[in-house]
C-alpha positions in Angstrom: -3.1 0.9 5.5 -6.5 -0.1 4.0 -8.0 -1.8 1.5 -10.2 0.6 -0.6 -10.9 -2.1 -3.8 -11.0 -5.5 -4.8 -10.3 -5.5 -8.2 -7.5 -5.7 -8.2 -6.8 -5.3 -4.8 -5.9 -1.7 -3.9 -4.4 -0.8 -0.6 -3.8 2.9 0.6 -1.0 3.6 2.8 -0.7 6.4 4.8 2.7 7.9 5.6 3.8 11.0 7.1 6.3 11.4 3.7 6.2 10.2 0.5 9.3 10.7 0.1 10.7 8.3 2.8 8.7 5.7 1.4 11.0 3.3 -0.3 9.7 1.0 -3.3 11.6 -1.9 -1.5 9.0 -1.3 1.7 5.8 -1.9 -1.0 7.3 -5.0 -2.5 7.7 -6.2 1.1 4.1 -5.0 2.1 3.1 -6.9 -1.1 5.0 -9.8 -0.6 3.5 -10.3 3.1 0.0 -9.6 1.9 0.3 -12.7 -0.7 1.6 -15.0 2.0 -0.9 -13.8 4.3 -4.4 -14.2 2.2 -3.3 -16.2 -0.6 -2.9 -13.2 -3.6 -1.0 -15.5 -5.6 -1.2 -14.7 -9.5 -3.5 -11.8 -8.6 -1.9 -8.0 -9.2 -2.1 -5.7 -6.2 -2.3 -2.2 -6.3 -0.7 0.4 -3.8 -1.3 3.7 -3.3 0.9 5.9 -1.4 -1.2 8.8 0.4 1.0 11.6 2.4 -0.9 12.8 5.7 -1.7 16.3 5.1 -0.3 19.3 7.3 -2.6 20.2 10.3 -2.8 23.7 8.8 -4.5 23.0 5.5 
C-alpha cells in the first residue's frame, strides 16, 4: 500500500485479486490508519489495484 494523495488521503493497495479483497479488510486498513496518524474527521480514500499478469 501507498499513499498516492493528500486530499483526501488516497491509498493504493495492491493485491494479487480483487476479488479476494473483502470491504471488511479496508474498513480495518482505515480504521488502523486513523489510530495510527490521527485521520480523525478526515475521509480516506482506497483504491484497490490488482497486480497485473506477467504476460501482459
Amino acid at each position: 500500500m501507498t499513499q498516492v494523495a493528500v486530499k483526501p488521503p488516497t491509498f493504493v493497495v495492491f493485491v494479487n485479486d480483487r476479488e479476494l479483497m473483502h470491504f471488511s479488510y479496508t474498513r480495518y486498513l482505515e480504521n488502523q490508519i486513523r489510530n495510527a496518524f490521527g485521520f480523525r474527521g478526515t475521509s480516506l480514500k482506497f483504491i484497490i489495484r490488482e497486480r497485473k499478469s506477467k504476460e501482459q
